[in-house]
N, C-alpha and C positions, 0 to 999 in steps of 0.2 A: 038767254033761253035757248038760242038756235044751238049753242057749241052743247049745252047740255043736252041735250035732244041727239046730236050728233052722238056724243059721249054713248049714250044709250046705246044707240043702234051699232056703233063699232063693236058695244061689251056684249050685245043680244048675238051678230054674228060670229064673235070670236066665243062665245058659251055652246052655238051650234056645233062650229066644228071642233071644240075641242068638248064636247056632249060627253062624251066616256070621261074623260079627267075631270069634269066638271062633277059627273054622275060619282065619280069614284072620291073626289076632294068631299061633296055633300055628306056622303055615307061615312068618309073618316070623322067629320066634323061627328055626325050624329053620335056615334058610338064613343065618342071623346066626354060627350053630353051627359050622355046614357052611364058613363060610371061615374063621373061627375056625380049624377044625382044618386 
């Protein structure tokens, strides 16, 4: 339980700083979605 908890918080601060490519990988995902349907 502890290394998953860890797990987390390493991926919560690596989403921080990398927030723009995170922001930007979301937005390709959606629009991928979005002609899908």
């Amino acid at each position: 339980m502890l290394k998953l908890n860890f797990a987390c918080l390493v991926a919560k601060v690596l989403i921080e700083k990398n927030s723009l490519i995170y922001k930007i990988y979301i937005s390709a995902n959606n629009e991928r979605v979005n002609h899908e349907l």
